[in-house]
KELUMRO-294437 format. One line per 2 residues: number of its first residue (from 1); their letters; for each residue x, y, z of C-alpha. Coordinates in pm, whole numbers, plus 50000, padded with zeros to 5 digits. Example, Ala and Ser with C-alpha at 12.3 -4.5 7.8 and 13.67 -1.06 7.14 Angstrom:
1 = as = 51230,49550,50780 | 51367,49894,50714
END
This chain:
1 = xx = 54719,47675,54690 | 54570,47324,54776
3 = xx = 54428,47131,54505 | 54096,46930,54581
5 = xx = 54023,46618,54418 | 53659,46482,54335
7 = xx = 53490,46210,54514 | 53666,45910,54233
9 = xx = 53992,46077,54383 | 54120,46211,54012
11 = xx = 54268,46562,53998 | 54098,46755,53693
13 = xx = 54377,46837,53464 | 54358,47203,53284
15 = xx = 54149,47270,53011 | 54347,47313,52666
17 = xx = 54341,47674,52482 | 54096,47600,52159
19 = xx = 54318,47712,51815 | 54221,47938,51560
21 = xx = 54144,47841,51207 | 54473,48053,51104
23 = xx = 54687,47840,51360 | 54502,47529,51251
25 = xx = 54591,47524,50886 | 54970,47662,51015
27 = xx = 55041,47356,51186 | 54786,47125,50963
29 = xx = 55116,47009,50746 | 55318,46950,51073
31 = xx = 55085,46756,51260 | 55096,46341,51241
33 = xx = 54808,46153,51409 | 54780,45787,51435
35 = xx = 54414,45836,51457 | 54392,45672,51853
37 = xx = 54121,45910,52004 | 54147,45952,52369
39 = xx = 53828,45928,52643 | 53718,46314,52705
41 = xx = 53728,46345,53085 | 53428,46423,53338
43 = xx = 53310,46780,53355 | 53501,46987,53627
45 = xx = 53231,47079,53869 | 53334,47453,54032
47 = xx = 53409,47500,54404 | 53113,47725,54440
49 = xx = 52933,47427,54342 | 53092,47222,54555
51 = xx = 53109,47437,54866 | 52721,47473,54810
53 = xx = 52670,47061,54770 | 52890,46996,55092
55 = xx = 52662,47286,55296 | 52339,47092,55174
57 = xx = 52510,46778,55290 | 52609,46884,55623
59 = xx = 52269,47038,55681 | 52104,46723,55657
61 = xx = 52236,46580,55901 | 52202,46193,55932
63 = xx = 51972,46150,55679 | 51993,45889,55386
65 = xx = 52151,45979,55079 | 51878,45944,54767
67 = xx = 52001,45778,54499 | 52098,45992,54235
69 = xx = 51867,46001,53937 | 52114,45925,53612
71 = xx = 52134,46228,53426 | 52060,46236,53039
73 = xx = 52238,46247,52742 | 52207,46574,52519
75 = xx = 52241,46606,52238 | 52639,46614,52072
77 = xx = 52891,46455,51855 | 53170,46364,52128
79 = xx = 53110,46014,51986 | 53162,46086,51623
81 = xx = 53532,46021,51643 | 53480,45707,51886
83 = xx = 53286,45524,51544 | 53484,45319,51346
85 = xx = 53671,45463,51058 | 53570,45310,50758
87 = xx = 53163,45455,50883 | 53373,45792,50994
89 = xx = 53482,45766,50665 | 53178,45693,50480
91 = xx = 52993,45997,50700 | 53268,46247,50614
93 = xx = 53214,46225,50288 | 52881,46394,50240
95 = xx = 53050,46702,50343 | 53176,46943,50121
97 = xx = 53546,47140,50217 | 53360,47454,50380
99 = xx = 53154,47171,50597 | 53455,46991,50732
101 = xx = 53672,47340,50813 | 53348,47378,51039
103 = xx = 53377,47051,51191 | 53717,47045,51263
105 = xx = 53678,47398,51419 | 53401,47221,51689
107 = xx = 53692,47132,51973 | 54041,47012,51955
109 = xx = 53915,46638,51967 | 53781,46693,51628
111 = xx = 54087,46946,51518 | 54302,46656,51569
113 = xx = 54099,46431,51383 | 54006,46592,51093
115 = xx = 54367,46755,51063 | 54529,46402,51040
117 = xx = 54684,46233,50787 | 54489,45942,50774
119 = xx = 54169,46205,50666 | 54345,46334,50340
121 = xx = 54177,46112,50122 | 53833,46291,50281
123 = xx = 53952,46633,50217 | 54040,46514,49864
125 = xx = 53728,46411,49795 | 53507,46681,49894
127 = xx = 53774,46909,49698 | 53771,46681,49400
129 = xx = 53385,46682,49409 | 53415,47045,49292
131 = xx = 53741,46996,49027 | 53889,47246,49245
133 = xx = 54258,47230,49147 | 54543,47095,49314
135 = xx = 54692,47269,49631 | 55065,47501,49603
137 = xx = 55366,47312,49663 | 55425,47380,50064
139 = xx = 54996,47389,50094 | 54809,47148,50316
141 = xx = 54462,47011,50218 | 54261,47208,50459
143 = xx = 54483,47569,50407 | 54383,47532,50042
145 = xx = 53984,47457,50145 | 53963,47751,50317
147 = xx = 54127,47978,50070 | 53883,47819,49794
149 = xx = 53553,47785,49972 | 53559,48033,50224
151 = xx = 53470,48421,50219 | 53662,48547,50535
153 = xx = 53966,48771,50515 | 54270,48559,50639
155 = xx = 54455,48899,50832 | 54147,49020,51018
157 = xx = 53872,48782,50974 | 53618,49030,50818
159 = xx = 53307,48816,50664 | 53194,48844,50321
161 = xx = 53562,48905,50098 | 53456,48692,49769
163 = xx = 53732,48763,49598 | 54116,48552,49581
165 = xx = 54438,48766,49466 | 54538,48446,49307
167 = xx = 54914,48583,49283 | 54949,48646,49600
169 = xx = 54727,48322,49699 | 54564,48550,49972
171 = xx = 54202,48667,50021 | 54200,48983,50202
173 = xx = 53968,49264,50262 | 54032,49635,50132
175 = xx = 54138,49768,50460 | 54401,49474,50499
177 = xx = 54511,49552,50126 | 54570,49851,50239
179 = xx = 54729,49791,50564 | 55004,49518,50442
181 = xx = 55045,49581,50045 | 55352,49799,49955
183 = xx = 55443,49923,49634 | 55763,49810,49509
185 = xx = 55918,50133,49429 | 55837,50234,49823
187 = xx = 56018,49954,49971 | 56214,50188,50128
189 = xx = 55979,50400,50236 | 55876,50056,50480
191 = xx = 56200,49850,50522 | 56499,50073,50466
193 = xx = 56717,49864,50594 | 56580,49566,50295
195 = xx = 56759,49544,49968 | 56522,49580,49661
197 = xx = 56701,49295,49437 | 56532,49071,49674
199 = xx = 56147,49117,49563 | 56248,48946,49289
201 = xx = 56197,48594,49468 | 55864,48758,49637
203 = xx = 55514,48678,49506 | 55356,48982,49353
205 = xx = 55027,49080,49269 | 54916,49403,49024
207 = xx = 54636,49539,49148 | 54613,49729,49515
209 = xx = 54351,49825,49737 | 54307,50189,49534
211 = xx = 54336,50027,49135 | 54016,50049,49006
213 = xx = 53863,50047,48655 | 54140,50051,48331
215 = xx = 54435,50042,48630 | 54328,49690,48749
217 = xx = 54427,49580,48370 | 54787,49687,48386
219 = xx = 55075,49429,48444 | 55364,49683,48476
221 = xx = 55254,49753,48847 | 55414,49554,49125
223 = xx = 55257,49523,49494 | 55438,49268,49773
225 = xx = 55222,49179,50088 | 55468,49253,50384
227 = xx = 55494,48931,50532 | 55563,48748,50234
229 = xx = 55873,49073,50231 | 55974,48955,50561
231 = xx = 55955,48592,50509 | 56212,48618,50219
233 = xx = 56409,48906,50386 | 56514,48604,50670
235 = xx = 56653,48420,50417 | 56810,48690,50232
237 = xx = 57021,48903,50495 | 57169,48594,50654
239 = xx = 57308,48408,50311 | 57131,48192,50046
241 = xx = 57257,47937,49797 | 57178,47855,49467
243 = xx = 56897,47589,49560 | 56693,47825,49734
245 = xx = 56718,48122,49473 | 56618,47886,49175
247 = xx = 56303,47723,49401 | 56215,48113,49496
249 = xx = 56205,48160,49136 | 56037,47858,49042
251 = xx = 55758,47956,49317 | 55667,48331,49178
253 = xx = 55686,48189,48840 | 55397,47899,48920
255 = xx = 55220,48149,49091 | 55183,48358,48737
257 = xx = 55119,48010,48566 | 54837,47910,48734
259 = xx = 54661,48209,48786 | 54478,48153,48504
261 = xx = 54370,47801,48614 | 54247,47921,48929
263 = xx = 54073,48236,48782 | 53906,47945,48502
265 = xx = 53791,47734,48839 | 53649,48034,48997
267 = xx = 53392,48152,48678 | 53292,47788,48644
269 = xx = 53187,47798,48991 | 52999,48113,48978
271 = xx = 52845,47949,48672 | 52761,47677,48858
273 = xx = 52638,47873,49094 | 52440,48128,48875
275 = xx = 52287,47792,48742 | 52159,47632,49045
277 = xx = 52060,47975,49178 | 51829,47992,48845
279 = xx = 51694,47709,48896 | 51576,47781,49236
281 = xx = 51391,48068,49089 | 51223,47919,48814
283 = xx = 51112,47636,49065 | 50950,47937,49252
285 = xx = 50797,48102,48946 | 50640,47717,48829
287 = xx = 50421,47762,49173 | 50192,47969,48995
289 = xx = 50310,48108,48668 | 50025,48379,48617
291 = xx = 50065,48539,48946 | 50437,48598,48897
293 = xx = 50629,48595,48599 | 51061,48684,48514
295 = xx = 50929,48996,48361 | 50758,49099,48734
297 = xx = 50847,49416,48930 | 51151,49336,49175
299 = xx = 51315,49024,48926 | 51329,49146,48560
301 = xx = 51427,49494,48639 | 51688,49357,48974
303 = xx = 51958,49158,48998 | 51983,48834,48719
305 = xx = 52165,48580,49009 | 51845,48562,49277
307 = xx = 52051,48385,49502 | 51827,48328,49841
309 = xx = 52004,48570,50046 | 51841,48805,49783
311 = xx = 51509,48630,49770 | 51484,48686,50152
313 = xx = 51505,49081,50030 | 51280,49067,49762
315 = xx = 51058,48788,49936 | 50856,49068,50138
317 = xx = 50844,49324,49850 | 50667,49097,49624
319 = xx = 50437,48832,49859 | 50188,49147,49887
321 = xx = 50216,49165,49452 | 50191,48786,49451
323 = xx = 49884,48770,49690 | 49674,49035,49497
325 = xx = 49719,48814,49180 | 49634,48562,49341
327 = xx = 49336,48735,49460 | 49216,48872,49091
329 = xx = 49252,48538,48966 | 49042,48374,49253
331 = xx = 48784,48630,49213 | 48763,48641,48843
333 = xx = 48716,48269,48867 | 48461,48311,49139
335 = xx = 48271,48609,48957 | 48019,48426,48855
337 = xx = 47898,48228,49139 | 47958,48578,49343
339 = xx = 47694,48771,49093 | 47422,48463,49134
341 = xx = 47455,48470,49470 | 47426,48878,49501
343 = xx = 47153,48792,49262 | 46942,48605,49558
345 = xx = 47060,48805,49875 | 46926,49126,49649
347 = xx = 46585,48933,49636 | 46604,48879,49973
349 = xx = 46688,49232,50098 | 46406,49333,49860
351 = xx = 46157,49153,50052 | 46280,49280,50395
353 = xx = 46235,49650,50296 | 45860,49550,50117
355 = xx = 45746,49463,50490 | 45838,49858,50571
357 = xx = 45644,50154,50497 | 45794,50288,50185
359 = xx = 45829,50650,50390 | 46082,50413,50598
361 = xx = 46265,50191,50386 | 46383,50455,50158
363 = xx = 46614,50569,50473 | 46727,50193,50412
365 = xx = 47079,50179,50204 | 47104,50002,49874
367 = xx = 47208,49619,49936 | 47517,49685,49850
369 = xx = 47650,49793,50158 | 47634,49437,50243
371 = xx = 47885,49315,50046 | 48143,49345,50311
373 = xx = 47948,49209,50629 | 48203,48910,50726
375 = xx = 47878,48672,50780 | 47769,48800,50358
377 = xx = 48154,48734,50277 | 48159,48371,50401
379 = xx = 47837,48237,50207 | 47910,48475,49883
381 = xx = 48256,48362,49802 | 48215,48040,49904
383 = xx = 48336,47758,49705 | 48182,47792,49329
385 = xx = 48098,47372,49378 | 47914,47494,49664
387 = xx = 47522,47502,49580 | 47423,47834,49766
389 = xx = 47028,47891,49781 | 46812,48095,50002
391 = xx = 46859,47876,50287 | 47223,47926,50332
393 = xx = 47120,48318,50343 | 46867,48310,50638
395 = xx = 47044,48386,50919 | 47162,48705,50688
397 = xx = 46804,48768,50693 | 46692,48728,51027
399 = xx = 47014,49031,51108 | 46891,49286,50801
401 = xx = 46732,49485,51062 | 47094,49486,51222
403 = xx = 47286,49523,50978 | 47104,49861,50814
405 = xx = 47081,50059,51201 | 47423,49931,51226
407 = xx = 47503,50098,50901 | 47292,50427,50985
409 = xx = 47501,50483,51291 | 47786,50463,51104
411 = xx = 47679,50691,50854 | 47564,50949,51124
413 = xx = 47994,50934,51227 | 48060,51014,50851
415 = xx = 47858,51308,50837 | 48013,51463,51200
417 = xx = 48338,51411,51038 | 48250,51603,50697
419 = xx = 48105,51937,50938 | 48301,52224,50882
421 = xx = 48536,52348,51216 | 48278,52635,51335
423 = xx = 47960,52376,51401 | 48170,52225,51661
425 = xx = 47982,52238,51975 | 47645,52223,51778
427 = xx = 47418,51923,51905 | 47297,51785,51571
429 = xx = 47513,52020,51277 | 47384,51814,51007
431 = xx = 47058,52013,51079 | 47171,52404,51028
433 = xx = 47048,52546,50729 | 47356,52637,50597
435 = xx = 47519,52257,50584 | 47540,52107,50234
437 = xx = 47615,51762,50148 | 47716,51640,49794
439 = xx = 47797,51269,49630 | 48156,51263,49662
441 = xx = 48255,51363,49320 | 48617,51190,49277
443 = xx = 48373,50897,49175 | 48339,51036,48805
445 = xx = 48516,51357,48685 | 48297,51656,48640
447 = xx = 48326,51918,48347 | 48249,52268,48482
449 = xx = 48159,52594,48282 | 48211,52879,48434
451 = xx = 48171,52758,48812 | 47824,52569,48684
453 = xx = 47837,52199,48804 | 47705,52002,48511
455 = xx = 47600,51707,48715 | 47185,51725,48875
457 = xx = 47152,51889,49162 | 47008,51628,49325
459 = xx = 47344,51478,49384 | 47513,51815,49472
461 = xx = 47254,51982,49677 | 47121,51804,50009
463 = xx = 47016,51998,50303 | 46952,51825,50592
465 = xx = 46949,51489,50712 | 46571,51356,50519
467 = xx = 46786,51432,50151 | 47063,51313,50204
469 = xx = 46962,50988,50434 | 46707,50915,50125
471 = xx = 46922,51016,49904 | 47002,50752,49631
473 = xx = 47283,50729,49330 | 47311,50493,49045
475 = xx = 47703,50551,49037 | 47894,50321,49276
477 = xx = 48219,50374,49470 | 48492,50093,49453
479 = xx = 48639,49984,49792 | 48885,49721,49851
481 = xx = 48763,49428,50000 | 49123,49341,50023
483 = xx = 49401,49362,49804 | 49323,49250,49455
485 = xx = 48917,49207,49531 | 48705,49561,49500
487 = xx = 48327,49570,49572 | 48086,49843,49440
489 = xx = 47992,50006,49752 | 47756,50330,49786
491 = xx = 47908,50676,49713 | 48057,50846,49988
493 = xx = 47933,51254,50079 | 48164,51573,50117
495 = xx = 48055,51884,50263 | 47986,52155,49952
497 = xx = 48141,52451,50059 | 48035,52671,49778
499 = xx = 47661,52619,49819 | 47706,52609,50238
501 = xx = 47818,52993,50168 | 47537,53069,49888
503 = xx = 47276,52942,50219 | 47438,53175,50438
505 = xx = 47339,53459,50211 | 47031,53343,50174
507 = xx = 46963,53304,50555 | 47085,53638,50590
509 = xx = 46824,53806,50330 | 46596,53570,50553
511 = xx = 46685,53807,50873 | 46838,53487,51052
513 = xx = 47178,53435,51183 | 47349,53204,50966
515 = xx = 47591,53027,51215 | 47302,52921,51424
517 = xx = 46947,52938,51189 | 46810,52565,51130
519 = xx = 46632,52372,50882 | 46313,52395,51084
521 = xx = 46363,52736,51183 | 46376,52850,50826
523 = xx = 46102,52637,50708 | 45896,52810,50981
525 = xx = 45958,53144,50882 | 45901,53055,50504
527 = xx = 45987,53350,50333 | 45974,53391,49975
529 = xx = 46261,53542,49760 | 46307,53687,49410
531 = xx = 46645,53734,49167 | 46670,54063,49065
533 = xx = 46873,53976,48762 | 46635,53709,48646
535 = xx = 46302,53944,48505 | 46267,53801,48163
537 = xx = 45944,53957,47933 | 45729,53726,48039
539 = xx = 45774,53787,48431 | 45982,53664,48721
541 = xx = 46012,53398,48980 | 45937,53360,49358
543 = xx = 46153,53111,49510 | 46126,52925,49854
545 = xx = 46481,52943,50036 | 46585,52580,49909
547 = xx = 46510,52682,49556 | 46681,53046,49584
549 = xx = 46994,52915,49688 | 46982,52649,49422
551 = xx = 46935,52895,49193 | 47212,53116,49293
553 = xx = 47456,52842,49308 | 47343,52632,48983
555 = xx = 47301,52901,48780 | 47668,52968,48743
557 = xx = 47651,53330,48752 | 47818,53482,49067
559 = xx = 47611,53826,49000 | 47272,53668,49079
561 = xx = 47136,53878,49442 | 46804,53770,49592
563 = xx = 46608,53994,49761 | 46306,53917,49967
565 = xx = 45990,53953,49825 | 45735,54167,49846
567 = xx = 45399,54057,50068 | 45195,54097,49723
569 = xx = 45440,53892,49540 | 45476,53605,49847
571 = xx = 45103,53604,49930 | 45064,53539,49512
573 = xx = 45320,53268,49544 | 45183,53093,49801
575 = xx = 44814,53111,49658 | 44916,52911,49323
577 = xx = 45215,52719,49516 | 44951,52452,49633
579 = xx = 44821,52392,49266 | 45180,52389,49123
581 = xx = 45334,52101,49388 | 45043,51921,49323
583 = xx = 45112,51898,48961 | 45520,51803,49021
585 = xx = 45654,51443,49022 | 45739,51442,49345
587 = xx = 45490,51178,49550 | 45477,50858,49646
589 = xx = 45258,50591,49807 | 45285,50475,50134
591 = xx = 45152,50131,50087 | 45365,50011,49844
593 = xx = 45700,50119,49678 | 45532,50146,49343
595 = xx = 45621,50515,49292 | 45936,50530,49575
597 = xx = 46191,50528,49294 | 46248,50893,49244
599 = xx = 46204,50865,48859 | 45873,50612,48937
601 = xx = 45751,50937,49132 | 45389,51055,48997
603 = xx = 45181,51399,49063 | 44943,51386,49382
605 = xx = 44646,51294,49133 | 44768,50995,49003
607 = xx = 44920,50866,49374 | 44530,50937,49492
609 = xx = 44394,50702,49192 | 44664,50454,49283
611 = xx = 44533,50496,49623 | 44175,50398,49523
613 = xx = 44213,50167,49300 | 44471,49967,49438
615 = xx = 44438,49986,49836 | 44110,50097,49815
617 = xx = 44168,50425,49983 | 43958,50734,49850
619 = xx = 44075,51062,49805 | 43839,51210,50090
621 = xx = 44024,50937,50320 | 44390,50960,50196
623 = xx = 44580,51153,50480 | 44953,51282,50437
625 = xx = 45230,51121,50568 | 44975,50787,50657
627 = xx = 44907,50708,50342 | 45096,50904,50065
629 = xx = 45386,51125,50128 | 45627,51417,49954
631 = xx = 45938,51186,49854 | 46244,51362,49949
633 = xx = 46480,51266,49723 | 46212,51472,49475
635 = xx = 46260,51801,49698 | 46392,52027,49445
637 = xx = 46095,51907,49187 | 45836,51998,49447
639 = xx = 45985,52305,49512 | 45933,52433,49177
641 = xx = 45927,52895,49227 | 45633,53062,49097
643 = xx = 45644,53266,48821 | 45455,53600,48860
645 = xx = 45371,53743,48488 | 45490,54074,48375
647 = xx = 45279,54107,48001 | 45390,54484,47956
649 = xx = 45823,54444,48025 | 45993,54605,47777
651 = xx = 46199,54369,47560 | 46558,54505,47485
653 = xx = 46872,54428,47211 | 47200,54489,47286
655 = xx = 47425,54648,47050 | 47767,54567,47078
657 = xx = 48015,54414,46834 | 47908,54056,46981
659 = xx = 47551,54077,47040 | 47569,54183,46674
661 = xx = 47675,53929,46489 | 47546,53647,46747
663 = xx = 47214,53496,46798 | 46961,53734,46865
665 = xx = 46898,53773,47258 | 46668,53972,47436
667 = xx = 46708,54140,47760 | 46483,54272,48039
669 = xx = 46600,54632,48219 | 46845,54466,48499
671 = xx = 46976,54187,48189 | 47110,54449,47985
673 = xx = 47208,54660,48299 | 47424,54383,48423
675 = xx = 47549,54247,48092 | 47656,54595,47983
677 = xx = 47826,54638,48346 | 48058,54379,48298
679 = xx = 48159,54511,47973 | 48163,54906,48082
681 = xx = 48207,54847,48492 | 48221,55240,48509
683 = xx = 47828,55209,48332 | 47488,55205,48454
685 = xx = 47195,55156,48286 | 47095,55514,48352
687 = xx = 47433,55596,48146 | 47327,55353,47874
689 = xx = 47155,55499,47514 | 46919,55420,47357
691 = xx = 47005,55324,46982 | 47386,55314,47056
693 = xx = 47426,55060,47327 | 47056,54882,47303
695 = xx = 46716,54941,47112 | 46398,54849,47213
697 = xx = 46233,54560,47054 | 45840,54564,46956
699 = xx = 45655,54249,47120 | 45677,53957,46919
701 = xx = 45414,53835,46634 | 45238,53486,46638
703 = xx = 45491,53178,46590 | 45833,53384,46611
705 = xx = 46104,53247,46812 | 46325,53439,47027
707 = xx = 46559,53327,47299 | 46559,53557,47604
709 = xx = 46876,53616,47813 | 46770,53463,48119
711 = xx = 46678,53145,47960 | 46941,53152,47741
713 = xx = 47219,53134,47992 | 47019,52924,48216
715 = xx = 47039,52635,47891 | 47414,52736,47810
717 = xx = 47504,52635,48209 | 47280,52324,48212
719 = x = 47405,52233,47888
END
C-alpha cells in the first residue's frame, strides 16, 4: 500500500495504544523518565479529507489560492508539561492523589509525566496531606493512591466498592470476591496439581464474598485470591531458597501488622469526612433556621452523614417543605398590612355595589372572592413599607364590574358540574324543580339526629338559581393561595340528593313529571299541600310546594306523606296567605341596602314607612319589584303554610310503658295511629283500644301546659 505524505513532506507516524490505569500503576515502578517532554505532532488529516480538498482544488481551476485564515486555539492542557518544573511543580500540588490518577490518565504525554520519578515528591505530598500511611514494600506511589482514594474494583472496574480487604491489599467488588477468592481447604478443588504447604507464604484474608454478620468476626477462616495462588505457585514448583521463603513470610506477616493501621486511617477519614459533610449541612440549615431545622422531615428521621450526593435526593423532597415555611412566615409577617389593606378594598367594593339596585347587587359575591385576582394579589401583599391607599386600588375599581360577571360565569360552570347524570341534555338544569343546592358542608361538621340536618335550611335548601345566586353564608371556605398562604374564600355548593328526591314526590302529588317539571311551571300551577301526619288539636297546615318539601325533608321523619289539598282548604290558604307574607321578615328596599341583609329584613309595613319617610315614596306609589322587593335569600320565611283551625280534634294519650313514665304528649287520630304503627306494624288505629293502648284526654283548662306530638318532635329535630 503507498503511503502519502502531507504537503511539509513528513510521514504521520502511528498513533500509540492509550494504557489502562491497571497497566499504568504495573509498570509505574519500572518506568524512568528524565522528564524531556517531546513536541506532540500535527493532527493526521484523513484521506477522505484529503481526496475531498484535492477535488475542490482541481475544480477551481486557475484561481488564486486565499490565504488561509489561522485557526484558533481551544481550549487544552498539551502545554501543561511544556511549563517549567518548579511552576509544574508548584501547580501539581493543589491536587489531591484521586486528582492526579485523573490527570495522568488524560494521554500518554501526561502518563509519562506524572508516572516519573522526578514527580514522587508530588505524589508524596498530596498523600501526606491526608497522613495516609506509607506504601507496601514492592508498591509504587500512584498503585497505593488508587487503592486509598479510589472506589473502583481493581478486577472488573465496577464503580462505587468503598471498601479495602486490607490483608489482601485489594478492593474488589462482591462478584469478583466471588469469582477469584478460594477457600483454603478447596485448593484442590481449583489447582490440583498445587501443593497446599505453599499458602503459607500467600496473603490471606478472613472474610469472603458470603461471610456476613458474627462470621465476618472469625480469624480461623482462610481465603487466598487466585492470582496471588499463582504468583507464588511460579516460584514454588520450580525451586526456592531460603531468602525468598523468609521475605514471603516477612510479607504475609506485615500484611497482618498493619492492618490495623490502615483500618485506623480509614475511620479517621470517614470522620473527617462525616465532619466536613456536617458542616455542609449546618451551613444549609443557618440559611434560614425557622424554615428548616435537624429535627425536619427527611434529615432527623434519614441518614446522619448528608453527604451531597444525598442532599441532591433529599434536595427535591424538602424545597416544597422549605418554601411553604417560608411562605407562613412571610405571610404571618405580612398579616397585618394584608388585613388593612382588605380593610380599604372592602370599602371600596362596598361603594361599587351601593351604585346598584339592591335587587341586583345581592346577586354580587362577597369581596372575598377577590382575594385571588392576580391584579388584588400584587397591591395586597405588597411590601409592608409600602404605603397602600385608595389610589393604588383604582384600577381594581374601575374592573369590579369585571371581575363579579367574570366570577358569575364561573359559578354558572360550578353548578353544571354539581347536576346529577339524568339532566344531561336539559338547557338550563339548575332550573327543574327537583334540583337542590346546599353550602358544601365539609366546611364545618354537622351533628344529625335521626336523618334531621341541624344546620338552617337556608343553607341546605336552595331551589333554583334566585336562592342560591343570592344566597349568602357567614362561614368561609379556605383555599390555597399557594402552598403555605390560605385565603377565606366563599363556600362552595353540592347537589342535595336527599331533598332533590323529597321534590320529586312532591312534584308528583303536584300531577307533574318530575324529570322534566320546572320552577316556573310549578309556581304556575301553585297547588297547595297538607301532611297527613301533622293534625295537632289545634288544626293543620297548608303548605306551598317549597314549604312541603321542606317540611318533609327537615322534619326528620321519613313517614311524613303530603297529599294535595282540598279546594276549601287551598282557596282558605290562599285568602289569609296575603295577610300572613305581609307580616314575615322577608322584604327589602330597593333604594338602598338598608334591609338587604337577610337578618336586616323587615315586614312589608315597615319597608313602606321606610319608603316614605326616607325616599319619599308613599305607599299608594310603592310598586313591587321597582321599589321594594321579596328578598330571596328570605324565601322559606315568606313562605310561611297556613294553619287551618280544627277547635273540636280529639286530644289523645298513649299508653305504653314509655309514654307512661315520660313527659306527657298528646296525639291527634293519625299521631297515635302512626306512633303506635311503628311499635305494633301489624296495628291500625281501627285495631287500637281505647283505655289499653290510648285514652282520650278532656280539652285543657286556662294556663295548663301541654306539649303536643307534632310540636314536640318538630323541637326535638330542630333542637
Amino acid at each position: 500500500m503507498v503511503t502519502t505524505r502531507k504537503q511539509n513532506g513528513v510521514v504521520p507516524k502511528p498513533t500509540a495504544k492509550a494504557l489502562t490505569a491497571d497497566e499504568a500503576y504495573a509498570t509505574a515502578s519500572d518506568e524512568d523518565d528524565d522528564g524531556d517532554f517531546k513536541a506532540s505532532k500535527k493532527r493526521k488529516v484523513s484521506s477522505s479529507k484529503r481526496q475531498k480538498k484535492s477535488g475542490n482544488a482541481t475544480a477551481s481551476g486557475s484561481k488564486a489560492k486565499a490565504a488561509a485564515k489561522p485557526r484558533r486555539r481551544g481550549k487544552d492542557l498539551s502545554l501543561l508539561p511544556t511549563m517549567p518544573l518548579d511552576i509544574l511543580y508548584e501547580i501539581l500540588s493543589q491536587l489531591t492523589p484521586k486528582d492526579l490518577l485523573n490527570l495522568s490518565r488524560t494521554n500518554k504525554l501526561f502518563r509519562s509525566t506524572m508516572f516519573g520519578n522526578q514527580m514522587l515528591t508530588v505524589w508524596r505530598a498530596a498523600r501526606d496531606a491526608f497522613d495516609a500511611p506509607e506504601p507496601p514494600d514492592g508498591w509504587s506511589e500512584q498503585k497505593w493512591a488508587g487503592l486509598l482514594f479510589e472506589t473502583t474494583c481493581q478486577s472488573c472496574g465496577q464503580r462505587g466498592v468503598v471498601n479495602v480487604d486490607w490483608l489482601l491489599l485489594r478492593r474488589a467488588c462482591g462478584t469478583c470476591k466471588r469469582g477469584h477468592l478460594i477457600y483454603g481447604p478447596r485448593l484442590k478443588s481449583r489447582f490440583p496439581d498445587y501443593d497446599p504447604e505453599m499458602l503459607e507464604y500467600v496473603p490471606h484474608t478472613h472474610t469472603s464474598a458470603w461471610t456476613k454478620g458474627w462470621w465476618s468476626t472469625r480469624t480461623n477462616s482462610k481465603f487466598y485470591w487466585d492470582e496471588d495462588i499463582e504468583e507464588v505457585a511460579e516460584v514454588y514448583e520450580c525451586g526456592y531458597d531460603e531468602y525468598w521463603v523468609e521475605q514471603r513470610k516477612e510479607l504475609v506477616e506485615e500484611r497482618v501488622k498493619m492492618v490495623k493501621v490502615y483500618q485506623d486511617w480509614r475511620e479517621q477519614m470517614d470522620k473527617s469526612n462525616g465532619n466536613a459533610t456536617a458542616e455542609n449541612r449546618e451551613k444549609r440549615l443557618e440559611a434560614d433556621l425557622e424554615v428548616i431545622t435537624v429535627y425536619s422531615d427527611g434529615i432527623y428521621t434519614g441518614t446522619p452523614h448528608v453527604t451531597n450526593a444525598v442532599w441532591s435526593r433529599l434536595r427535591p423532597k424538602l424545597e416544597p417543605k422549605v418554601q411553604k415555611k417560608m411562605n407562613e412566615r412571610i405571610m404571618a409577617d405580612l398579616k397585618p398590612s394584608v388585613d388593612k389593606r382588605m380593610a380599604i378594598l372592602a370599602g371600596l367594593y362596598d361603594a361599587y355595589l351601593g351604585k346598584l339596585r339592591p335587587s341586583e347587587s345581592c346577586y354580587c359575591p362577597p369581596v372575598d372572592f377577590l382575594r385571588v385576582n392576580p391584579d388584588v394579589i400584587k397591591v395586597v401583599e405588597a411590601d409592608k413599607a409600602t404605603d397602600i391607599t385608595e389610589k393604588d386600588f383604582q384600577p381594581i375599581v374601575e374592573k369590579f364590574g369585571e371581575y363579579v360577571s367574570q366570577y358569575q360565569d364561573d359559578m354558572e360552570k360550578v353548578f353544571l358540574k354539581l347536576m346529577p347524570v339524568d339532566t344531561e341534555g336539559v338547557e338550563d338544569p339548575l332550573q327543574l324543580a327537583r334540583v337542590v343546592l346546599r353550602r358544601d358542608r365539609r366546611t364545618e361538621s354537622e351533628w344529625y339526629w335521626y336523618g334531621s340536618n341541624n344546620v338552617d335550611p337556608e343553607d341546605n335548601f336552595l331551589i333554583g338559581r334566585d336562592m342560591v345566586c343570592t344566597h349568602t353564608w357567614a362561614k368561609r371556605r379556605k383555599m390555597e393561595l399557594r402552598p403555605g398562604v390560605s385565603v377565606d374564600m366563599p363556600s362552595k355548593y353540592e347537589f342535595n340528593s336527599d331533598v332533590s328526591k323529597t321534590c320529586s314526590s312532591i312534584i308528583t302529588v303536584a300531577g307533574l313529571p318530575p324529570a322534566t317539571a320546572t320552577i316556573s311551571e310549578m309556581d304556575a300551577k301553585d297547588a297547595r299541600f297538607v301532611c297527613k301526619l301533622c293534625v295537632s288539636m289545634n288544626g293543620y297546615n297548608v303548605f306551598t310546594w317549597r314549604a312541603a318539601a321542606r317540611h318533609v325533608w327537615f322534619g326528620g321523619n321519613q313517614n311524613h306523606s303530603m297529599r294535595l289539598a282540598t279546594e276549601e282548604e287551598e282557596k282558605m290558604s290562599k285568602e289569609n296567605e296575603l295577610a300572613l307574607r305581609e307580616g314575615t321578615k322577608a322584604w327589602s328596599c330597593n333604594h338602598c341596602r338598608a334591609f338587604l341583609e337577610p337578618s336586616a329584613s323587615r315586614t312589608k309595613p315597615v319597608v313602606l314607612e321606610h319608603l316614605k319617610s326616607e325616599h319619599g315614596i308613599t305607599a299608594d306609589d310603592a310598586k313591587l319589584d321597582e321599589d321594594y322587593f321579596v328578598n330571596q335569600r328570605c324565601r322559606h320565611a315568606y313562605e310561611t303554610p297556613y294553619q287551618i283551625p280544627e277547635p273540636n280534634a280529639e286530644r289523645l294519650k298513649c299508653l305504653c310503658y314509655n309514654c307512661r313514665s315520660g313527659p306527657l304528649i298528646l296525639h291527634s287520630k293519625e299521631t297515635i295511629s302512626v306512633h303506635c304503627v311503628n311499635r305494633y306494624p301489624f296495628k291500625r288505629f281501627e285495631d287500637l283500644i281505647s283505655g289499653a293502648d290510648y285514652e282520650i284526654i278532656p280539652r285543657p283548662s286556662v294556663g295548663e301546659k301541654v306539649v303536643e306530638a307534632s310540636s314536640f318532635f318538630g323541637e326535638l329535630a330542630e333542637s
